[in-house]
C-alpha positions in Angstrom: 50.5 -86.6 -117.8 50.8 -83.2 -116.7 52.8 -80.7 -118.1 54.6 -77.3 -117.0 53.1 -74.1 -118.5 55.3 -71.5 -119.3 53.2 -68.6 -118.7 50.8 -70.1 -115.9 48.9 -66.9 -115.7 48.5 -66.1 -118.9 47.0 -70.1 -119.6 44.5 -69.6 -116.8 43.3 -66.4 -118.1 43.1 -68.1 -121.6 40.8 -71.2 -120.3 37.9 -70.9 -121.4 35.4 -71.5 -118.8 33.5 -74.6 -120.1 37.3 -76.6 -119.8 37.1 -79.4 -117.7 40.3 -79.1 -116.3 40.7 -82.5 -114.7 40.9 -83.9 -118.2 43.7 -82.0 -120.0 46.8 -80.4 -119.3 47.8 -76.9 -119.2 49.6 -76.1 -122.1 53.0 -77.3 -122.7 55.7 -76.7 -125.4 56.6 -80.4 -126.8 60.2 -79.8 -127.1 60.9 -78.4 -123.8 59.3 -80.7 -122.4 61.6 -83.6 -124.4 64.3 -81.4 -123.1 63.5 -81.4 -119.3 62.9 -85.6 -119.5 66.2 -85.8 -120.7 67.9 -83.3 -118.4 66.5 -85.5 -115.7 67.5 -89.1 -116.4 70.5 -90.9 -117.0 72.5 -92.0 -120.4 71.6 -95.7 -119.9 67.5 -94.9 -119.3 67.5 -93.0 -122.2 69.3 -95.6 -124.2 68.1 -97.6 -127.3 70.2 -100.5 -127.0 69.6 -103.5 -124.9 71.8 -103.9 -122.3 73.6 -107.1 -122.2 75.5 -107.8 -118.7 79.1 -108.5 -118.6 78.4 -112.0 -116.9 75.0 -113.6 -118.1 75.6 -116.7 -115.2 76.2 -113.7 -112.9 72.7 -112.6 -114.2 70.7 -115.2 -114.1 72.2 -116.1 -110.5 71.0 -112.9 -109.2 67.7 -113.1 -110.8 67.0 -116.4 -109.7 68.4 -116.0 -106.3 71.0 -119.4 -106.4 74.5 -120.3 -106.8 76.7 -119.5 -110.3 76.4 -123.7 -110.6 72.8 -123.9 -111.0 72.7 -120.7 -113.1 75.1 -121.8 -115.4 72.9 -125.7 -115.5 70.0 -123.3 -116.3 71.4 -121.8 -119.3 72.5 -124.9 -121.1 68.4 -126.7 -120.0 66.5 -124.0 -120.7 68.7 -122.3 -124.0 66.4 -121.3 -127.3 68.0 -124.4 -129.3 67.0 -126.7 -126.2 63.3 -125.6 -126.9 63.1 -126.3 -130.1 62.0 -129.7 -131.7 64.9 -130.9 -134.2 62.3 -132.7 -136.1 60.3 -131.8 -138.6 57.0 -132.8 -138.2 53.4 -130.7 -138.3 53.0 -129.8 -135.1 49.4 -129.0 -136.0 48.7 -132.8 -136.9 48.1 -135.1 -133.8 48.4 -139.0 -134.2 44.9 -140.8 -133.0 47.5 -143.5 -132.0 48.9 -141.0 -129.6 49.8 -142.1 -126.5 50.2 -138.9 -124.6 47.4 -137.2 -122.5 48.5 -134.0 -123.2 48.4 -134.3 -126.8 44.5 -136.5 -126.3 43.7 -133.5 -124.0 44.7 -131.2 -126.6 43.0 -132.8 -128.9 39.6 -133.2 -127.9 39.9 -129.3 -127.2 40.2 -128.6 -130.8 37.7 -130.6 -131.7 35.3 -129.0 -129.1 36.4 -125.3 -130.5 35.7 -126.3 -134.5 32.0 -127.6 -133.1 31.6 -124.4 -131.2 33.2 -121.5 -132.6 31.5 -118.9 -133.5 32.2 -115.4 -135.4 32.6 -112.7 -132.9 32.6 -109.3 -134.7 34.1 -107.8 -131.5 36.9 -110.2 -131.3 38.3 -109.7 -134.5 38.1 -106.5 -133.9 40.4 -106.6 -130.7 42.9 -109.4 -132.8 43.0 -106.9 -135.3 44.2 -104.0 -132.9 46.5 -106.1 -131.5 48.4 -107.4 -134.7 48.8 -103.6 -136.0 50.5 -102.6 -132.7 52.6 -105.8 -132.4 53.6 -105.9 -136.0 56.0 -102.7 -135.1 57.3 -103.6 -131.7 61.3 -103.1 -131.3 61.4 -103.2 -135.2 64.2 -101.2 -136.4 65.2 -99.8 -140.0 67.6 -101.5 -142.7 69.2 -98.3 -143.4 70.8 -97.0 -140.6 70.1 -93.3 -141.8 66.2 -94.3 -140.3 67.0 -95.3 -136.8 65.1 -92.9 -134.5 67.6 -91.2 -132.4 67.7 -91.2 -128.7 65.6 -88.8 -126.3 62.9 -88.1 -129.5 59.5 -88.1 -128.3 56.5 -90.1 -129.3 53.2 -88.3 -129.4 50.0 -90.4 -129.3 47.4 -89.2 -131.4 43.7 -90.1 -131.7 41.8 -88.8 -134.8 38.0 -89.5 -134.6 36.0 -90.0 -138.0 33.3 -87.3 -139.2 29.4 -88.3 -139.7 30.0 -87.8 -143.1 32.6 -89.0 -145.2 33.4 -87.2 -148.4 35.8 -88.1 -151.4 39.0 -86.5 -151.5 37.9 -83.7 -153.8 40.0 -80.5 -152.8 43.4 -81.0 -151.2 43.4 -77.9 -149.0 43.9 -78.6 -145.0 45.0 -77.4 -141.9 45.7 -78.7 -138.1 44.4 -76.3 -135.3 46.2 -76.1 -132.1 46.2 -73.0 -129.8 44.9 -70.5 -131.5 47.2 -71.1 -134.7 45.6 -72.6 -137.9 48.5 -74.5 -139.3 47.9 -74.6 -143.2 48.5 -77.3 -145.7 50.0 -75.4 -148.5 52.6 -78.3 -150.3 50.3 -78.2 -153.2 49.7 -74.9 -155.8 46.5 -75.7 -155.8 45.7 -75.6 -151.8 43.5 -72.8 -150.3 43.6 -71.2 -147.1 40.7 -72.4 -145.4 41.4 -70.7 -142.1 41.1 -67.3 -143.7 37.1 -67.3 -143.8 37.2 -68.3 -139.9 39.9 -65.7 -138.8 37.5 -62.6 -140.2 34.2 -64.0 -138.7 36.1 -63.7 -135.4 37.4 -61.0 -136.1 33.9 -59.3 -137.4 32.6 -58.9 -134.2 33.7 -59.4 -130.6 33.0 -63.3 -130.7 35.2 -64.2 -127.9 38.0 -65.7 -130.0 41.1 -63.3 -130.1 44.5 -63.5 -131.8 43.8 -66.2 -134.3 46.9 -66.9 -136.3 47.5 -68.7 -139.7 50.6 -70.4 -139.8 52.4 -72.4 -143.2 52.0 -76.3 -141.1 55.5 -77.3 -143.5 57.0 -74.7 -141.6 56.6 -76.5 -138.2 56.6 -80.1 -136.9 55.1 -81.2 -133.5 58.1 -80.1 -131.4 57.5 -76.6 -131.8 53.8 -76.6 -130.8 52.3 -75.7 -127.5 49.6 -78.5 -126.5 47.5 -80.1 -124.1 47.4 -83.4 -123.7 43.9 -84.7 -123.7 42.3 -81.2 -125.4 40.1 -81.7 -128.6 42.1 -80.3 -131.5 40.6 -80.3 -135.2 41.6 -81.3 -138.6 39.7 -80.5 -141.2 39.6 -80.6 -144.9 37.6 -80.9 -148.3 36.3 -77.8 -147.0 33.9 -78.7 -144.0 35.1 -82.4 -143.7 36.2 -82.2 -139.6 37.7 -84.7 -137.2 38.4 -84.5 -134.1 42.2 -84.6 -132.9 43.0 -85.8 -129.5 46.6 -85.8 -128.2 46.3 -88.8 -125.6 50.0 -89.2 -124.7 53.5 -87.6 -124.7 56.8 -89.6 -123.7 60.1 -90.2 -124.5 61.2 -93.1 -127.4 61.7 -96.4 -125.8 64.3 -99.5 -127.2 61.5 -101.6 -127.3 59.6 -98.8 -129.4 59.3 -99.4 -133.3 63.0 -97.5 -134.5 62.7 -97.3 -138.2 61.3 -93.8 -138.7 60.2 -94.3 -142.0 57.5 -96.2 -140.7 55.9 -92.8 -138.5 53.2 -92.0 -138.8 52.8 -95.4 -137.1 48.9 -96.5 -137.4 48.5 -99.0 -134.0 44.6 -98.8 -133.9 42.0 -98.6 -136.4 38.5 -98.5 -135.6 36.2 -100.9 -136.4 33.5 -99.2 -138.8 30.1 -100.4 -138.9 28.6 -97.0 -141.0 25.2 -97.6 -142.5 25.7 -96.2 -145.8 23.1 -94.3 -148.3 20.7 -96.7 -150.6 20.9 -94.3 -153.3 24.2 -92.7 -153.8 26.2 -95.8 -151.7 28.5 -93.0 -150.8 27.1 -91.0 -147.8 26.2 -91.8 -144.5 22.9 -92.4 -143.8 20.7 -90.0 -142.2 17.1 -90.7 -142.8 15.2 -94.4 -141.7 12.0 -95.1 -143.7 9.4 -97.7 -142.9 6.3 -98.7 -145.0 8.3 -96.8 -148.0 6.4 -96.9 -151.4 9.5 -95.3 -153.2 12.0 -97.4 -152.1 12.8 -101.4 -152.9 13.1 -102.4 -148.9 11.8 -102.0 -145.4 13.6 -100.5 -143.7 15.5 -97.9 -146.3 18.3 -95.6 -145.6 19.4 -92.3 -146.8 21.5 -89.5 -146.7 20.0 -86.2 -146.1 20.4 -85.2 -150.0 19.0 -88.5 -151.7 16.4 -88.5 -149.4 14.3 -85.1 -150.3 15.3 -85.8 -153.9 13.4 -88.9 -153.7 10.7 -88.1 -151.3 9.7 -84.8 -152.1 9.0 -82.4 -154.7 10.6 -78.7 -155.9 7.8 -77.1 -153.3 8.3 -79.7 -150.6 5.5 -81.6 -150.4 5.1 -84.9 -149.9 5.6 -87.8 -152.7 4.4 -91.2 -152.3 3.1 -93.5 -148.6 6.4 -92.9 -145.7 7.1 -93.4 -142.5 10.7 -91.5 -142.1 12.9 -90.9 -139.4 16.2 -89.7 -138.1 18.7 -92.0 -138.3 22.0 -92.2 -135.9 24.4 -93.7 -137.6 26.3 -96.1 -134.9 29.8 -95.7 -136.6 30.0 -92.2 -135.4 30.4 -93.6 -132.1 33.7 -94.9 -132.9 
């Protein structure tokens, strides 16, 4: 989605030179953009109530292309109550005595599916995305003081996951978009960590100018300038980094979950398959061992810390028979 800059010089000259361009934006302000979507389309696009027409056999008519007589036969044949069964039998049980092919058809399928189903890791995985984006669809808030207001804009973030994961020790944070480290400060006992990276710039002449520290309560995502598609970073416990990627900017949609007490909305969650640590069962492992006479299996996995605790002494040599190597961990790929 591209954006309008509003200083298109001054955003080329600040590209750095490794930017792919066909892959981000140039920067834009989030609000003004809202505000030029909704300068540009009407009351009724930008509307969170379904439109109901004034004549629903007029409607159907016109959808279906036939006369107000067979529109009207349409709606009483083919109405919600008509569809469902006024019975109230298990529609998951089906009679042997059955004499309908549909439901022997039907049958035998099932059967067929229990003798060769298998467990699909992947397919789970995709069930599972698409349950946590349904389970908001068009939902909207019991309190009315909730209901997301017209013309607000969605932003769709993705946040990747760090090699190493880390307890949630030290509650100091901060977001970095454009220059601007945007602090996490809501608690006494939160740091600055964007301090210690705004004097190494500043040190020497390192290529990074006019690095600002900003209180992130102070702001919300209107008032940033973004590109859509640029890796962003948020980082915490100290050196504990992801990856931020704004994928997608648009306006709120009736169809859109409403209840705002529900943002920030999760709709994916990746599937972790993260080999962790033998030792410490916290960390990510690091280090494969074969033929290991220290360790209870073949292979073994460590992190980087366990494993020269256990495989070396205080001068660095060599304890015990190994075969190590470097280990790639495959949940960083997600």
């Amino acid at each position: 989605m591209a954006g309008s800059c509003s200083g298109g010089a001054r955003c080329r000259n600040n590209m750095p030179e490794y930017e792919t361009t066909d892959l981000n934006t140039q920067v834009l302000h989030v609000r003004s953009f809202g505000a030029l979507w909704k300068a540009n389309l009407r009351e009724e696009d930008l509307s969170l109530e379904q439109a109901v027409p004034a004549d629903e056999d007029a409607a159907v008519a016109e959808d279906f292309h036939c006369t107000p007589e067979i529109a009207a036969e349409l709606r009483a044949v083919c109405r919600i109550d008509a569809l469902k069964s006024s019975g109230k039998e298990d529609t998951e049980v089906i009679p042997e005595d059955t004499s309908l092919i549909t439901l022997r058809v039907r049958q035998k399928a099932l059967e067929r599916r229990e003798e060769t189903i298998t467990v699909d890791r992947a397919c789970r995985q995709e069930t599972f995305i698409y349950e946590m984006e349904s389970r908001a669809i068009g939902k909207r808030p019991k309190d009315p003081v909730n209901l997301v207001k017209e013309a607000e804009l969605v932003l769709t973030l993705s946040i990747f996951y760090p090699v190493i994961f880390q307890k949630d020790l030290y509650k100091s944070a901060f977001f970095y978009f454009e220059g601007i480290f945007y602090n996490d400060r809501r608690n006494p006992e939160c740091r600055d960590l964007s301090r210690t990276i705004i004097e190494w710039a500043e040190s020497r002449d390192r290529g990074y100018e006019n690095l600002q520290a900003a209180i992130m309560e102070d702001y919300t995502f209107n008032d940033l300038n973004i590109k859509i598609g640029f890796p962003y970073l948020y980082c915490h416990q100290g050196d504990c980094e992801h990856i931020v990627i704004i994928t997608d900017i648009r306006l709120i949609h009736r169809d859109d979950c409403l209840d705002r007490s529900l943002y920030p909305l999760l709709t994916k969650k990746h599937w972790l398959w993260t080999k962790k640590c033998f030792v410490c069962k916290m960390y990510t492992a690091r280090w494969v061992t074969n033929d290991d006479s220290l360790a209870p299996q073949d292979p073994s996995f460590f992190c980087d810390v366990c494993f020269q605790m256990l495989h070396y002494d205080a001068d660095g040599n060599k304890l015990g028979e190994f075969l190590a190597y470097p280990y790639v961990d495959p949940g960083i790929f997600n």
